[in-house]
PDB file of N, CA, C and O in Angstrom:
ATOM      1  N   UNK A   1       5.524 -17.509  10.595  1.00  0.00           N
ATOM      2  CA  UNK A   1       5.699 -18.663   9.773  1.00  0.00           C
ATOM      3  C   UNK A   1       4.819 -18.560   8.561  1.00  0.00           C
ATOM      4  O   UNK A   1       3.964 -17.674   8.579  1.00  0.00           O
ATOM      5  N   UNK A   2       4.906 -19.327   7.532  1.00  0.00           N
ATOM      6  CA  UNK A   2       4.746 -19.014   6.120  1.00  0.00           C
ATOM      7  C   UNK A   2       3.617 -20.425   6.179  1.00  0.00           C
ATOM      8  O   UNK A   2       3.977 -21.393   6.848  1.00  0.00           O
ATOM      9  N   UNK A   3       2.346 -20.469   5.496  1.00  0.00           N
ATOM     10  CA  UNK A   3       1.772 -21.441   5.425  1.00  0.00           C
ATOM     11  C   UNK A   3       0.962 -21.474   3.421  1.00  0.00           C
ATOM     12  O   UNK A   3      -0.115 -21.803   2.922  1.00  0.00           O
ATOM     13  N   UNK A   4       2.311 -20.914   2.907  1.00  0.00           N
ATOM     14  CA  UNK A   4       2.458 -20.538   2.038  1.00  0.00           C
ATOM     15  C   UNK A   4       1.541 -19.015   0.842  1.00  0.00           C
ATOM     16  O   UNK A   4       1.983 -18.094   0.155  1.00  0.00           O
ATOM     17  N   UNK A   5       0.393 -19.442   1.128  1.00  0.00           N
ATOM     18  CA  UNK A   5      -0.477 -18.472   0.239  1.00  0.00           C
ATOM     19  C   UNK A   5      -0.542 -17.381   1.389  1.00  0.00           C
ATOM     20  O   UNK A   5      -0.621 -16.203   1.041  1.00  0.00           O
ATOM     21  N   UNK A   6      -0.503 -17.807   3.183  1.00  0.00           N
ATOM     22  CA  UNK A   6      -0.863 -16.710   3.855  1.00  0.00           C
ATOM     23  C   UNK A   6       0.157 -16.813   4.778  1.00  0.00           C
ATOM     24  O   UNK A   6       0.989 -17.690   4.550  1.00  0.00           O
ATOM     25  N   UNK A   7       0.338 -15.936   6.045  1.00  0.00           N
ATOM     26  CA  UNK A   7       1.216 -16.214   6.970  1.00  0.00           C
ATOM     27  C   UNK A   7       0.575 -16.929   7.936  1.00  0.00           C
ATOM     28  O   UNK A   7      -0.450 -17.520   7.594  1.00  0.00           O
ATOM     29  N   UNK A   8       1.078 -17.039   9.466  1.00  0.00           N
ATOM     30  CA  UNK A   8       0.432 -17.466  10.625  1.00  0.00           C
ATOM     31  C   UNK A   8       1.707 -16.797  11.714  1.00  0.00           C
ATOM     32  O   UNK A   8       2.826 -16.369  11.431  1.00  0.00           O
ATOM     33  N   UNK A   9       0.981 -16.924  13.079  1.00  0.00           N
ATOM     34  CA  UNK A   9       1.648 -16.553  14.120  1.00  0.00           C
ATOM     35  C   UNK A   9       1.028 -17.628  15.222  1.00  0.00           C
ATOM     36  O   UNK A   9      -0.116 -18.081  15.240  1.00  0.00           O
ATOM     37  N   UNK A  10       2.061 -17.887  16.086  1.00  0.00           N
ATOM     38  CA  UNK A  10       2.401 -18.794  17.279  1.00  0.00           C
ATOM     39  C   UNK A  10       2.110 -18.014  18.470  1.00  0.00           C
ATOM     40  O   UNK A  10       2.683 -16.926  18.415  1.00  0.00           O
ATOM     41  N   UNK A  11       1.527 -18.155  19.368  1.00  0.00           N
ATOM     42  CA  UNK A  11       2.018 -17.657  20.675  1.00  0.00           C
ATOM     43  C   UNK A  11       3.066 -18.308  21.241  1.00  0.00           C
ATOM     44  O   UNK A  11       3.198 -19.519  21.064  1.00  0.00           O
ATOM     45  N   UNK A  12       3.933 -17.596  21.987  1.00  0.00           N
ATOM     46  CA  UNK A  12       5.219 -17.509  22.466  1.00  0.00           C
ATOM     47  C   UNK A  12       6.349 -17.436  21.874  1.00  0.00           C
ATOM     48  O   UNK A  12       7.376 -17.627  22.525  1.00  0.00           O
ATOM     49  N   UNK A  13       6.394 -17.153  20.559  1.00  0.00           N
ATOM     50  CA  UNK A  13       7.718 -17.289  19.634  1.00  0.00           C
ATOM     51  C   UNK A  13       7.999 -15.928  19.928  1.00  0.00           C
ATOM     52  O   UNK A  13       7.214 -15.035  20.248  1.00  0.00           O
ATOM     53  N   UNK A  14       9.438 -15.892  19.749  1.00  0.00           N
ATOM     54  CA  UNK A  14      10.576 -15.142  19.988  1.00  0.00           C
ATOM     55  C   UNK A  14      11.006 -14.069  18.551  1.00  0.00           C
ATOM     56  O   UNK A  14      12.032 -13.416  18.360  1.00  0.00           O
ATOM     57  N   UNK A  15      10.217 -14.163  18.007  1.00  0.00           N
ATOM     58  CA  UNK A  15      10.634 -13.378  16.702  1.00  0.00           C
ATOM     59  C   UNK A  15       9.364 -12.362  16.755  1.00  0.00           C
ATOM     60  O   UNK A  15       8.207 -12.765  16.881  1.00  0.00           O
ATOM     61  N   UNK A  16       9.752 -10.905  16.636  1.00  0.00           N
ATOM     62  CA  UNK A  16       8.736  -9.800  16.530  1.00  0.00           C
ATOM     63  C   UNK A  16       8.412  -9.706  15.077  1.00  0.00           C
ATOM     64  O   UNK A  16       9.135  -9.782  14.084  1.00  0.00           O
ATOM     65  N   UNK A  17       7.216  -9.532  15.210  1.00  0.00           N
ATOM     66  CA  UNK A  17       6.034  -9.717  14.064  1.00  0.00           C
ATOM     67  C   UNK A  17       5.893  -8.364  13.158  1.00  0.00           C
ATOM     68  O   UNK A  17       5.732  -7.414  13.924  1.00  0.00           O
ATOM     69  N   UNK A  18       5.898  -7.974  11.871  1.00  0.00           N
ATOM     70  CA  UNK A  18       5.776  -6.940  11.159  1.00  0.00           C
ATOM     71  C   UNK A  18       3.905  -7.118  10.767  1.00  0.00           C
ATOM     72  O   UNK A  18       3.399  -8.136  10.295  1.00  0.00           O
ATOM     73  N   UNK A  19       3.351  -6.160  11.032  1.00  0.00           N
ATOM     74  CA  UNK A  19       1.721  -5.836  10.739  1.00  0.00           C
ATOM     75  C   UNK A  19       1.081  -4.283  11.146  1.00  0.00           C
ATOM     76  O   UNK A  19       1.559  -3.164  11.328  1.00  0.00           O
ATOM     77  N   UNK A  20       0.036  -4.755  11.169  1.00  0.00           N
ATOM     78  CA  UNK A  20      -0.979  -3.324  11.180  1.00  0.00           C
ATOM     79  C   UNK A  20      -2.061  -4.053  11.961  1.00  0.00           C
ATOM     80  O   UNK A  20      -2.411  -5.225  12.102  1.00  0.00           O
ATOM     81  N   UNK A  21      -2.461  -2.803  12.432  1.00  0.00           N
ATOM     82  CA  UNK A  21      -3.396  -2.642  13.686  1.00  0.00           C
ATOM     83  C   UNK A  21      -4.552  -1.931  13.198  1.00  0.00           C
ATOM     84  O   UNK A  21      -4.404  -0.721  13.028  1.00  0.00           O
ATOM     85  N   UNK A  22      -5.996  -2.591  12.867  1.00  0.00           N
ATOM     86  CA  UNK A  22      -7.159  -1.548  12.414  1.00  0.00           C
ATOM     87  C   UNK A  22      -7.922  -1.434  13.571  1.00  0.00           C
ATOM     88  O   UNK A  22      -7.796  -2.537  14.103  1.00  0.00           O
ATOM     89  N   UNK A  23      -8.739  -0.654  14.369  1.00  0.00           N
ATOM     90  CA  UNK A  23      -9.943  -0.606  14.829  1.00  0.00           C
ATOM     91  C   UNK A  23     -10.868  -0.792  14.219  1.00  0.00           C
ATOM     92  O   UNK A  23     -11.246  -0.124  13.257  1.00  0.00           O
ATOM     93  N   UNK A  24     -11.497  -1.955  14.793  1.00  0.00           N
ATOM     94  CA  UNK A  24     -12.970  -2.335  13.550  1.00  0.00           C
ATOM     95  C   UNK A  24     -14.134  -2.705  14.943  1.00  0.00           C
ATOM     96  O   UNK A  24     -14.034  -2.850  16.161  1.00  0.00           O
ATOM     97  N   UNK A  25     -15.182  -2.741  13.959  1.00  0.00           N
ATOM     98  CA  UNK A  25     -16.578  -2.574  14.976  1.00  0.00           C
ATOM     99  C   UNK A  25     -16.830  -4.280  14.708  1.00  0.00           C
ATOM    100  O   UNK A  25     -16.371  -5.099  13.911  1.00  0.00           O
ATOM    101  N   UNK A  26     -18.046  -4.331  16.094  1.00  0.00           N
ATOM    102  CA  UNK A  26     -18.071  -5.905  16.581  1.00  0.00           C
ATOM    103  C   UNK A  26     -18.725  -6.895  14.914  1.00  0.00           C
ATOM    104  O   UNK A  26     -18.402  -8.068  14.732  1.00  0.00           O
ATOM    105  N   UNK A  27     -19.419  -6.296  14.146  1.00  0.00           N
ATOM    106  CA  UNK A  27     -20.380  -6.884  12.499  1.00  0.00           C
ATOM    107  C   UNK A  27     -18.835  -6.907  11.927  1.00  0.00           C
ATOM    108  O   UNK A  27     -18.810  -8.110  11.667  1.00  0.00           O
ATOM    109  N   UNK A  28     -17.991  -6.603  11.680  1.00  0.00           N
ATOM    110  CA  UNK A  28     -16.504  -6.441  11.095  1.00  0.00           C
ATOM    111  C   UNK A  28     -15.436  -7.512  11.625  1.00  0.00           C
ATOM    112  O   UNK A  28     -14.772  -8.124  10.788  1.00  0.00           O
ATOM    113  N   UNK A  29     -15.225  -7.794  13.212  1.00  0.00           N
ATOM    114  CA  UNK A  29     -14.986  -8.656  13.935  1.00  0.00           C
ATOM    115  C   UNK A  29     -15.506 -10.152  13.671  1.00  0.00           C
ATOM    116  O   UNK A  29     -14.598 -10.973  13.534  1.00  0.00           O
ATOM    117  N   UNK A  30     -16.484 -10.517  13.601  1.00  0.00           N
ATOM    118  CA  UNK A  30     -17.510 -11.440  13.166  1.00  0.00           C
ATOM    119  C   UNK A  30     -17.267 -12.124  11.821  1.00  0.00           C
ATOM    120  O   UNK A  30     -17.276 -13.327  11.563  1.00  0.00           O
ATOM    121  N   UNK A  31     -17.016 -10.933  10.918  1.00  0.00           N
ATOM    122  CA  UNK A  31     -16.794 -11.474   9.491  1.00  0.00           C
ATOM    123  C   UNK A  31     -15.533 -12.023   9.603  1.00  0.00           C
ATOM    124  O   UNK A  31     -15.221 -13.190   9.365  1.00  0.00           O
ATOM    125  N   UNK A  32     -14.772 -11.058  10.005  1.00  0.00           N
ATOM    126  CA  UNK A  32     -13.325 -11.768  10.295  1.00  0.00           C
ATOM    127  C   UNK A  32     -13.019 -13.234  10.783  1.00  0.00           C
ATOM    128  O   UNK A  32     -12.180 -13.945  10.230  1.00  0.00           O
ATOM    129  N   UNK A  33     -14.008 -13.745  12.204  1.00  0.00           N
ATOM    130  CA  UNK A  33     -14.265 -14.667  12.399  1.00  0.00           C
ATOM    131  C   UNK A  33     -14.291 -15.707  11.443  1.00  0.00           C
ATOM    132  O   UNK A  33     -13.584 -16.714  11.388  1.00  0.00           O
ATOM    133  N   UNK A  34     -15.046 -15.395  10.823  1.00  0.00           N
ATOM    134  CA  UNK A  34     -15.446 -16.208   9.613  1.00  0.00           C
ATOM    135  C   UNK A  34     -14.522 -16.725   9.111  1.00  0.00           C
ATOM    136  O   UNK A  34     -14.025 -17.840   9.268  1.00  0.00           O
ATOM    137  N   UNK A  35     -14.124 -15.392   8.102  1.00  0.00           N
ATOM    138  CA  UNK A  35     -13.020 -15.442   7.144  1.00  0.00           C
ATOM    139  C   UNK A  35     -11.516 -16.526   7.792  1.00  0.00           C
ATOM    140  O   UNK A  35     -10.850 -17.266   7.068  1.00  0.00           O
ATOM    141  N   UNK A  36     -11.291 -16.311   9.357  1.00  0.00           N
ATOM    142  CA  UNK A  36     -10.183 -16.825   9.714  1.00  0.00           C
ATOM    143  C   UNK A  36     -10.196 -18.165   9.897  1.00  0.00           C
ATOM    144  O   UNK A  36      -9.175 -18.852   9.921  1.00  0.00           O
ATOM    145  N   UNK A  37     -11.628 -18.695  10.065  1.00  0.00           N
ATOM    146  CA  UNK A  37     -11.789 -19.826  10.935  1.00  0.00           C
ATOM    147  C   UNK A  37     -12.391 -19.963  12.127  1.00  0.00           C
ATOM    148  O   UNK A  37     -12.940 -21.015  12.454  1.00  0.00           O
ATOM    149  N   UNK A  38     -12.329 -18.679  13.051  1.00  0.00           N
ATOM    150  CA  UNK A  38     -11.965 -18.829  14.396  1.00  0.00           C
ATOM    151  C   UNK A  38     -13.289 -19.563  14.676  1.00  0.00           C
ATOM    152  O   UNK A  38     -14.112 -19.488  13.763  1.00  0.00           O
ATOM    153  N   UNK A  39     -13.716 -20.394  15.981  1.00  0.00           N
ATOM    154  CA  UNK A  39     -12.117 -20.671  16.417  1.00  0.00           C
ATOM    155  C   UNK A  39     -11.770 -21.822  16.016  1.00  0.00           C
ATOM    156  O   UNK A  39     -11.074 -22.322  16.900  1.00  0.00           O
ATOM    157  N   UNK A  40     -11.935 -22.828  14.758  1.00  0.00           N
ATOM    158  CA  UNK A  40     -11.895 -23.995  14.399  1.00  0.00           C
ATOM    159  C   UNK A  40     -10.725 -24.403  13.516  1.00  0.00           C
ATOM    160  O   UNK A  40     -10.533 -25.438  12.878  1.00  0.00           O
ATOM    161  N   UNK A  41      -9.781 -22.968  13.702  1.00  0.00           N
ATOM    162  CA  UNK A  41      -8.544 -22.995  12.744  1.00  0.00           C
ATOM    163  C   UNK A  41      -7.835 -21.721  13.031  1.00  0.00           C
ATOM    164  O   UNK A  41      -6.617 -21.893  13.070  1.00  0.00           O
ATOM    165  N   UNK A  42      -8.215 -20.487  13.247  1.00  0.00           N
ATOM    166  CA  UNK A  42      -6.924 -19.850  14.102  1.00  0.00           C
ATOM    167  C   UNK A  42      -7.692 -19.146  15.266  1.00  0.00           C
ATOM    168  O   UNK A  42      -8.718 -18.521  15.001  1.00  0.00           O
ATOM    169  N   UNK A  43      -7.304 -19.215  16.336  1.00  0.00           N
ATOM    170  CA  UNK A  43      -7.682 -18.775  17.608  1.00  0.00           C
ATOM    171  C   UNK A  43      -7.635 -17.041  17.645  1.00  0.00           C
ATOM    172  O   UNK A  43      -6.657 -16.414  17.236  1.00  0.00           O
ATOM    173  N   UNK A  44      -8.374 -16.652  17.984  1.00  0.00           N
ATOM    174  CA  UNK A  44      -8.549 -14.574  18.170  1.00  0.00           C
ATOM    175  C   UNK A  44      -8.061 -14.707  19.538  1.00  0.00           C
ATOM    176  O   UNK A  44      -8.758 -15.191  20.429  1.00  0.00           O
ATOM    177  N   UNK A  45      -6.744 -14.238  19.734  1.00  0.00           N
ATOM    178  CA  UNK A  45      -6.461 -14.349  20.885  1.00  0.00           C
ATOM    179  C   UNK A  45      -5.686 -12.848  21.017  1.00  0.00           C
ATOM    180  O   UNK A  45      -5.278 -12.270  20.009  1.00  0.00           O
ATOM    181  N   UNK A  46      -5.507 -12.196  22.589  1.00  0.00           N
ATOM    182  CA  UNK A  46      -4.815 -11.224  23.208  1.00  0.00           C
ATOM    183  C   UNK A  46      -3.461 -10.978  22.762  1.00  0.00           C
ATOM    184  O   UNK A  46      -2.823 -12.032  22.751  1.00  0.00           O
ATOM    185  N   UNK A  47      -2.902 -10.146  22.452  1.00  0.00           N
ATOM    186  CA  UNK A  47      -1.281 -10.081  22.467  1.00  0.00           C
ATOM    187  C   UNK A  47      -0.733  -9.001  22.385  1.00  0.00           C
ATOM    188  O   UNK A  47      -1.059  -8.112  21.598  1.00  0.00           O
ATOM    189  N   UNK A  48       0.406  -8.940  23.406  1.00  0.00           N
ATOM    190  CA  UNK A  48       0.865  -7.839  23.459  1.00  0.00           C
ATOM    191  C   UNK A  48       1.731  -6.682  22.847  1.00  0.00           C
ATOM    192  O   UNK A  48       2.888  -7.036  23.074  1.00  0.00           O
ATOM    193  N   UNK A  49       1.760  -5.571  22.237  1.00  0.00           N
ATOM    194  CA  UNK A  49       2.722  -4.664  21.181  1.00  0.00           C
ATOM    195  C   UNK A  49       3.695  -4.520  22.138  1.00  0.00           C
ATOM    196  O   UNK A  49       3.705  -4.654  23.362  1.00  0.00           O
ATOM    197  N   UNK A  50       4.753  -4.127  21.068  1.00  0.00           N
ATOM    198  CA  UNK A  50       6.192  -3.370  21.691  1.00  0.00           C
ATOM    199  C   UNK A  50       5.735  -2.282  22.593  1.00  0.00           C
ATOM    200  O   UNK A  50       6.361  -2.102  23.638  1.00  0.00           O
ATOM    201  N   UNK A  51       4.823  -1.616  22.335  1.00  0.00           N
ATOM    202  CA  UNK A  51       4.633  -0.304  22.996  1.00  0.00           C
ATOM    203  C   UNK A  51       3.522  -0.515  24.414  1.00  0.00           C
ATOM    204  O   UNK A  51       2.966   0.371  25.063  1.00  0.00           O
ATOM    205  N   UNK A  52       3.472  -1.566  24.539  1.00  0.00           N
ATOM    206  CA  UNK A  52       2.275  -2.511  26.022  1.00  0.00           C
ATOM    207  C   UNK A  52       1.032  -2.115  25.505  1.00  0.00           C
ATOM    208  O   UNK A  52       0.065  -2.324  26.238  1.00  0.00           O
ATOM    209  N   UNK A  53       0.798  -1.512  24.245  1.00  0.00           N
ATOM    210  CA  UNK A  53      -0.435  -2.091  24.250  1.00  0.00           C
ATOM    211  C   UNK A  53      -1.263  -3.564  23.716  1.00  0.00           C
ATOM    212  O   UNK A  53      -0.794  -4.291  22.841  1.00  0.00           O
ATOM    213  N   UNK A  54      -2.259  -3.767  24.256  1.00  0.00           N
ATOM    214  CA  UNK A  54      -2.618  -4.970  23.950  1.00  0.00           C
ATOM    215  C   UNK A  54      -4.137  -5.133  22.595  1.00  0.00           C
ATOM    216  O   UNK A  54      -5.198  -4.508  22.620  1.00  0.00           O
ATOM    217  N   UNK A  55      -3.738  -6.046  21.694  1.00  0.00           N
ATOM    218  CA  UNK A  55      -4.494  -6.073  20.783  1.00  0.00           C
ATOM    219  C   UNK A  55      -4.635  -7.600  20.640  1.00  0.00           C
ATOM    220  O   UNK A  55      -4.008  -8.475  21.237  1.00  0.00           O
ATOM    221  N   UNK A  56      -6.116  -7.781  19.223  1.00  0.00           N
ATOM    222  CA  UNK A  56      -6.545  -9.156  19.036  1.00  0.00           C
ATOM    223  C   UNK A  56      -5.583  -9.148  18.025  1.00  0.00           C
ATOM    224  O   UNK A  56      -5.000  -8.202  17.496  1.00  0.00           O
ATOM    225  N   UNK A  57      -5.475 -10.922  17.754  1.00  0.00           N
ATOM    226  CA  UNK A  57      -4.752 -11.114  16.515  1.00  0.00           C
ATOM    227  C   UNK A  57      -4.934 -13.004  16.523  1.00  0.00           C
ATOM    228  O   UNK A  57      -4.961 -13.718  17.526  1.00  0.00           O
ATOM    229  N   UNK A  58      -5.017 -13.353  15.357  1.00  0.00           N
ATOM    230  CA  UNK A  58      -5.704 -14.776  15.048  1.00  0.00           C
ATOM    231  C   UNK A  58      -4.050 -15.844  14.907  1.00  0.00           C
ATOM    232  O   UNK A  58      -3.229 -15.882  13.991  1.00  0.00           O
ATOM    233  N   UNK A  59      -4.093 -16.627  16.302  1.00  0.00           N
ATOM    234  CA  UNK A  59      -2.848 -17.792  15.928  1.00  0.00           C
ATOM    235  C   UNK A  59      -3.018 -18.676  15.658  1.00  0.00           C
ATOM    236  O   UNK A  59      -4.237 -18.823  15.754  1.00  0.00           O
ATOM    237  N   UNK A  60      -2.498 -19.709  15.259  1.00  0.00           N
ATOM    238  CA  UNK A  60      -2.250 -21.293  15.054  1.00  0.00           C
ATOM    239  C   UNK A  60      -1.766 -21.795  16.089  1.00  0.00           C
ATOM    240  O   UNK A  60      -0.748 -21.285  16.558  1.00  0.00           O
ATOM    241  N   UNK A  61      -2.346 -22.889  16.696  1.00  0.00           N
ATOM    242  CA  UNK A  61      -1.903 -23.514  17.681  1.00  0.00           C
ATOM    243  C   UNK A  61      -0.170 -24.208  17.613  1.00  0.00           C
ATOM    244  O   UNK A  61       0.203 -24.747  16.572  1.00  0.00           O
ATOM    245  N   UNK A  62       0.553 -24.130  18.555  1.00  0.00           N
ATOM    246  CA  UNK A  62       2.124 -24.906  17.981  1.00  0.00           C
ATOM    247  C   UNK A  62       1.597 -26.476  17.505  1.00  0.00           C
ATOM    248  O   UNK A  62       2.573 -27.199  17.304  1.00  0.00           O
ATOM    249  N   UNK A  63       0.576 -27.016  17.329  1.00  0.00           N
ATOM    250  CA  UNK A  63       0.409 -28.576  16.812  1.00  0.00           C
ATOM    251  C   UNK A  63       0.129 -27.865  15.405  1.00  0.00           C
ATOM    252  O   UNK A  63       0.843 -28.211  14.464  1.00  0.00           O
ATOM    253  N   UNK A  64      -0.604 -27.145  15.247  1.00  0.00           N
ATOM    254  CA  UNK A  64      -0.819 -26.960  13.513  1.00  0.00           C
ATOM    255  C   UNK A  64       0.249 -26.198  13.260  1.00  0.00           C
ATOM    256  O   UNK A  64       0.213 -26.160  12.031  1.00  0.00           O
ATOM    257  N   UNK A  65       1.480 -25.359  13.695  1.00  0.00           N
ATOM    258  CA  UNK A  65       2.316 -24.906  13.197  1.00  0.00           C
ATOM    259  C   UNK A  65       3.576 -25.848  12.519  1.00  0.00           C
ATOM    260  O   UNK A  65       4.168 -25.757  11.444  1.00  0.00           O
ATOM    261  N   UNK A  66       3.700 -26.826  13.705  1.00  0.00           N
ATOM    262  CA  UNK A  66       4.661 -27.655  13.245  1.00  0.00           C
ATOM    263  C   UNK A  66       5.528 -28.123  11.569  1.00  0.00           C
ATOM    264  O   UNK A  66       4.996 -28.523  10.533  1.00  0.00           O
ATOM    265  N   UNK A  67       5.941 -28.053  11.653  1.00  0.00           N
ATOM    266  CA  UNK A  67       6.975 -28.393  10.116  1.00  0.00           C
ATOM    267  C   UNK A  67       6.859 -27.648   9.259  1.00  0.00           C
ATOM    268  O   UNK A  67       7.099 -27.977   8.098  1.00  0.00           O
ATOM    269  N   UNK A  68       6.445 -26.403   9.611  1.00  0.00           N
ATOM    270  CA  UNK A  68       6.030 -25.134   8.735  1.00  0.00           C
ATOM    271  C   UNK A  68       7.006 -24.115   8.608  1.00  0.00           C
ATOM    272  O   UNK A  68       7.532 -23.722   9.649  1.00  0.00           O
ATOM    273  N   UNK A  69       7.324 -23.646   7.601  1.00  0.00           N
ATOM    274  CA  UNK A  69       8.110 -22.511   7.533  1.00  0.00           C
ATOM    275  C   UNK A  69       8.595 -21.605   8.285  1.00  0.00           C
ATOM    276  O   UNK A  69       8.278 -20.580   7.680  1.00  0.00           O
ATOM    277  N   UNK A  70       9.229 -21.249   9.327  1.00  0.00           N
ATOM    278  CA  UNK A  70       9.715 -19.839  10.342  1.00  0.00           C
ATOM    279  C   UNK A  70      10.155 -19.075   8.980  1.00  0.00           C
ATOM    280  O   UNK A  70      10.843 -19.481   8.043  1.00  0.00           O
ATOM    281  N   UNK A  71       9.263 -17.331   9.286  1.00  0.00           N
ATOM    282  CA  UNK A  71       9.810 -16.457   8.902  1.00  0.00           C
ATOM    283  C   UNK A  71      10.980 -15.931   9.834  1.00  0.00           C
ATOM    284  O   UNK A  71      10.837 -15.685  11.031  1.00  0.00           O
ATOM    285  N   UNK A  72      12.316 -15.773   9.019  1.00  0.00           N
ATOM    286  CA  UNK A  72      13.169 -15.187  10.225  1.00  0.00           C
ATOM    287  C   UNK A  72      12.991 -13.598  11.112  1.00  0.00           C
ATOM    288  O   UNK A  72      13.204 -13.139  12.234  1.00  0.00           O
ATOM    289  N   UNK A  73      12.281 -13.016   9.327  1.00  0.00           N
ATOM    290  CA  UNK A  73      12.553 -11.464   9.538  1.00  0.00           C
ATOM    291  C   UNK A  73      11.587 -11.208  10.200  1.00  0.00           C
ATOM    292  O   UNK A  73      11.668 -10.127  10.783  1.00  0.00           O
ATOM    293  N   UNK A  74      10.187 -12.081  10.442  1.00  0.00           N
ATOM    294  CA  UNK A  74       9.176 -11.135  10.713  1.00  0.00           C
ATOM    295  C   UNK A  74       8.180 -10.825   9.789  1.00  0.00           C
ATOM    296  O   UNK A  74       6.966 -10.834   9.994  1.00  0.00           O
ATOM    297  N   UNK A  75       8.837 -10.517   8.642  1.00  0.00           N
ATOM    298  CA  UNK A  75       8.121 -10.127   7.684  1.00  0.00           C
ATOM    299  C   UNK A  75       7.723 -10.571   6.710  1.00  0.00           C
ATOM    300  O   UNK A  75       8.415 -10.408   5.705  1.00  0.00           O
ATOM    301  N   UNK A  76       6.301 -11.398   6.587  1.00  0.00           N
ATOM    302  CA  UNK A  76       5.759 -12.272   5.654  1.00  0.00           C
ATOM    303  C   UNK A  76       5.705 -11.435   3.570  1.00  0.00           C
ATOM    304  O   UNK A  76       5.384 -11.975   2.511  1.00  0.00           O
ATOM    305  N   UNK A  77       6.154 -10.099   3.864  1.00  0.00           N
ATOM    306  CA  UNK A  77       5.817  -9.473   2.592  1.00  0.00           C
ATOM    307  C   UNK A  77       7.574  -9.349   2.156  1.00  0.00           C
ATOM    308  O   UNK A  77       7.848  -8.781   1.098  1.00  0.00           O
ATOM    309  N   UNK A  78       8.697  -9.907   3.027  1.00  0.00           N
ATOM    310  CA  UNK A  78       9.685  -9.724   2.534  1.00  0.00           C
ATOM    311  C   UNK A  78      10.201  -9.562   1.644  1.00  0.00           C
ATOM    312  O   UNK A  78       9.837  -8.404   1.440  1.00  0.00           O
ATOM    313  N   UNK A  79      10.727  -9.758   0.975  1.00  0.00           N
ATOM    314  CA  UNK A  79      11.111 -10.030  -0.323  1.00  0.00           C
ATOM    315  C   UNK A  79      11.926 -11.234  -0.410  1.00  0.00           C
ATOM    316  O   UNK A  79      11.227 -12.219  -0.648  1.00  0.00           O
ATOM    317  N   UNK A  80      12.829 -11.419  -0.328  1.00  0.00           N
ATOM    318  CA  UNK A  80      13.911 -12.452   0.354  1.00  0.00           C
ATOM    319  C   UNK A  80      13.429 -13.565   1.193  1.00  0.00           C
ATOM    320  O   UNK A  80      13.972 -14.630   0.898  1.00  0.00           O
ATOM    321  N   UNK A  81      12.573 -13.633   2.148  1.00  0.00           N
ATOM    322  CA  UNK A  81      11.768 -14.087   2.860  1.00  0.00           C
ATOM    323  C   UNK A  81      11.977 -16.080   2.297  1.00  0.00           C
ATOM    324  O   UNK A  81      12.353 -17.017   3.001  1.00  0.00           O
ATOM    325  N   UNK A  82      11.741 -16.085   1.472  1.00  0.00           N
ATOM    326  CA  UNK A  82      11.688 -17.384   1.049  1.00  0.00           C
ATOM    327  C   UNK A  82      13.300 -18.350   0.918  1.00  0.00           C
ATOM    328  O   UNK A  82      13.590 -19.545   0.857  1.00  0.00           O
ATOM    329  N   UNK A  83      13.992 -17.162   0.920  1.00  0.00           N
ATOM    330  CA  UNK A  83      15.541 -17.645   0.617  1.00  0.00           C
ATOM    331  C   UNK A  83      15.871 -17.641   2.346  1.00  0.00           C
ATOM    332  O   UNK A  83      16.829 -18.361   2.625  1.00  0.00           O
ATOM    333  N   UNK A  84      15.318 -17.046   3.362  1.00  0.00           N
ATOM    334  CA  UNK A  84      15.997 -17.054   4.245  1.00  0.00           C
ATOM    335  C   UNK A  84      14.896 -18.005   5.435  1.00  0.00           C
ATOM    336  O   UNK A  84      14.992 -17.809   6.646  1.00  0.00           O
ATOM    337  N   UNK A  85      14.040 -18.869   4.931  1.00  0.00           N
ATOM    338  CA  UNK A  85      13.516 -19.809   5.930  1.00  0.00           C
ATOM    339  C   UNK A  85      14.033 -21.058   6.225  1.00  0.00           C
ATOM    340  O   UNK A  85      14.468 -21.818   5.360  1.00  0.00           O
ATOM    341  N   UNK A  86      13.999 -21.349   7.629  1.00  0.00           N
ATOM    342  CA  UNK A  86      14.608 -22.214   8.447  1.00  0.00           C
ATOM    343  C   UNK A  86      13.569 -23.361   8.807  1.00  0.00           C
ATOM    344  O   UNK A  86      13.900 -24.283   9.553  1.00  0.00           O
TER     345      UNK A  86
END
């Protein structure tokens, strides 16, 4: 979903997510913290890849998602992206 300047992600939604995966060290993690909110605005939570592995990644709770944009494709860098939200 589109929260306009940035994206966000839901746990349990049904639409597979387009991103990247870095390995970063715990001083890197932390900043991130920061930068995201956590946890006072997006949660660092578990989730699982297509391929079973499991990685962190920062969601919005479904109460702060609400009335917000669904990306259909997945892909917040779409191009089109804006013509095709529901």
């Amino acid at each position: 979903m589109s929260l306009g300047a940035f994206p966000a992600m839901i746990a349990g939604g049904r639409t597979a997510v387009v991103g990247e995966v870095y390995e970063i060290d715990p001083v890197t993690l932390a900043a991130l913290d920061r930068l995201e909110g956590h946890p006072r605005f997006y949660q660092r939570t578990a989730i699982r890849l297509e391929d079973g592995d499991e990685v962190l990644a920062y969601l919005l709770s479904p109460e702060q998602a609400r009335g917000r944009n669904r990306i259909p494709s997945g892909d917040w860098t779409d191009a089109d992206r804006k013509e095709n939200w529901r």
